[in-house]
C-alpha positions in Angstrom: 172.7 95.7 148.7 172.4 94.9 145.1 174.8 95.8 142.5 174.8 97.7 139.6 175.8 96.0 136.6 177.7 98.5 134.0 180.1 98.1 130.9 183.5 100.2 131.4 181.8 102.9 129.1 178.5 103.4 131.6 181.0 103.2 134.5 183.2 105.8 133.0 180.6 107.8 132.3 179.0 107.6 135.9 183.0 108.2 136.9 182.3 111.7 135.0 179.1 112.7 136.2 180.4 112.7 139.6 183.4 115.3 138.5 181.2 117.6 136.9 178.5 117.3 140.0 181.6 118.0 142.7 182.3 120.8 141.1 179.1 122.2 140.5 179.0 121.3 144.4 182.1 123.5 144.8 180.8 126.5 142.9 177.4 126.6 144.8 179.2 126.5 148.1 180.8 129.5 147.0 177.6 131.0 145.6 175.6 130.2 148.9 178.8 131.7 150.9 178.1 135.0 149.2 174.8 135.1 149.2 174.3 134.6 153.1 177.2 137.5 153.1 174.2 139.6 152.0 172.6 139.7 155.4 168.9 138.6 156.0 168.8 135.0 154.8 164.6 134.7 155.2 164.2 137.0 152.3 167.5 136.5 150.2 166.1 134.6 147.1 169.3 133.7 145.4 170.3 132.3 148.9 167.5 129.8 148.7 167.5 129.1 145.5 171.3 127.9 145.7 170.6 125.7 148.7 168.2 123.9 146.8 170.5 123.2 144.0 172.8 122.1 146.7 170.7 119.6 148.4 169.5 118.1 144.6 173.5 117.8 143.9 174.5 116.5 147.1 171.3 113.7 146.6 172.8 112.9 143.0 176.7 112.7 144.1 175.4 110.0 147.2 173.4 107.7 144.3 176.9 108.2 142.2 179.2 107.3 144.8 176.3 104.5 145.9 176.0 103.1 142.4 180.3 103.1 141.3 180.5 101.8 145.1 178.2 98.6 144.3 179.1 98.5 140.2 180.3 95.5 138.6 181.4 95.2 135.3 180.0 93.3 132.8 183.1 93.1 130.6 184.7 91.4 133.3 181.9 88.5 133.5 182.2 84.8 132.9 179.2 84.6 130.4 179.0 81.0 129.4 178.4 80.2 126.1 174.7 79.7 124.5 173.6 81.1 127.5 171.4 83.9 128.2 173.0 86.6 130.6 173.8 90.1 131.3 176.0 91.7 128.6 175.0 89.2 126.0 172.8 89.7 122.6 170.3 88.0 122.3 168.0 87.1 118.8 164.5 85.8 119.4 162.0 84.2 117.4 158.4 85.3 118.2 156.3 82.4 117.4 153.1 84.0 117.1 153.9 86.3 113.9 157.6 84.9 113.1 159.6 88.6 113.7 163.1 88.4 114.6 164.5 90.9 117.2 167.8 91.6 118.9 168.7 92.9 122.4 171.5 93.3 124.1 171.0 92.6 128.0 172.6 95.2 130.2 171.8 96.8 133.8 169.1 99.3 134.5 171.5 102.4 134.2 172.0 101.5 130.3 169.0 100.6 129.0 168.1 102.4 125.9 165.3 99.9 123.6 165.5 102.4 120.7 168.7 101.4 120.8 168.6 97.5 121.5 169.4 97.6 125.0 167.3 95.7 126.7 167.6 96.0 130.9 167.7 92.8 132.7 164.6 93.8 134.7 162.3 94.3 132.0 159.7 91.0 131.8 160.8 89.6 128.6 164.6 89.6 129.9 163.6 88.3 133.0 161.9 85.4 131.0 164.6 84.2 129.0 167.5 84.9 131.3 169.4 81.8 132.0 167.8 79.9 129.5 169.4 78.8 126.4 169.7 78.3 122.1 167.1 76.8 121.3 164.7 77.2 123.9 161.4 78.0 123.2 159.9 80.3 126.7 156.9 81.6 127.1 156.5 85.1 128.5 154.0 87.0 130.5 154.3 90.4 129.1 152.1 93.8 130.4 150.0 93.0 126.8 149.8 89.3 127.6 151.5 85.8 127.1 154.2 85.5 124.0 155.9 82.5 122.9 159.2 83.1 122.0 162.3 81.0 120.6 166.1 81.5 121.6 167.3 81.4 118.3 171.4 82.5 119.2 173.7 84.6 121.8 176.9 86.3 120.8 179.0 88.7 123.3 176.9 91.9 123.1 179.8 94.5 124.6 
């Protein structure tokens, strides 16, 4: 069982997604209640149709409950300093053409690159986690190897 790492905002969030899905869960039980009051359930479309959209809800409320169940947050880490972690930003130096670039490191549920959120499973995080300022990595990437420099860390949350 592996956790889910969030920040308090991706946890709320999740935390409000599961309201909204119980009670969508609630009205299609009614829904499906009336519609099998309708007699012959092999042909009542609307019957079908809602038990669908039940068993797709009652999937998403189990990988809610599963995720909040297994969350930890990332505000509440001990992130050393100069260190590359979760919840941390991150400035590199590519070597190769001397661009700068920022990420914040955060779990898969909150990765967003347009918006420099970078998930900890993604190759280049994966190559530079635990290292630290200063260290020059180099990093196997889908369109080949890239040299990169740990040029500094700040709290990213």
């Amino acid at each position: 069982m592996s956790d889910t790492y969030l920040t308090r905002a991706g946890y709320e969030k999740l935390v409000s997604d599961l309201e909204g899905l119980k009670k969508q869960k609630n009205i299609l039980s009614r829904e499906i209640g009336e519609a099998a009051e309708k007699g012959d359930l092999r042909e009542n479309a609307d019957y079908h149709e809602a038990k669908k959209r039940q068993a797709e809800i009652l999937r998403r409320i189990h990988e809610l409950e599963d995720k909040l169940k297994k969350a930890r947050l990332i505000d509440d880490l001990k992130i050393p300093k100069n260190e590359v972690q979760i919840g941390v930003k991150v400035t590199l130096l590519d070597k190769e053409d001397g661009d700068e670039m920022e990420w914040t490191l955060v779990g898969a549920d909150e990765a967003n690159p347009s918006a420099g959120k970078l998930s900890v499973y993604a190759p280049l995080a994966q190559g530079i986690l635990g290292k630290k300022v200063g260290d020059e990595v180099i990093i196997t990437l889908p369109a080949g190897p890239r040299k990169y420099k740990i040029l500094k860390t700040q709290p990213g949350l």
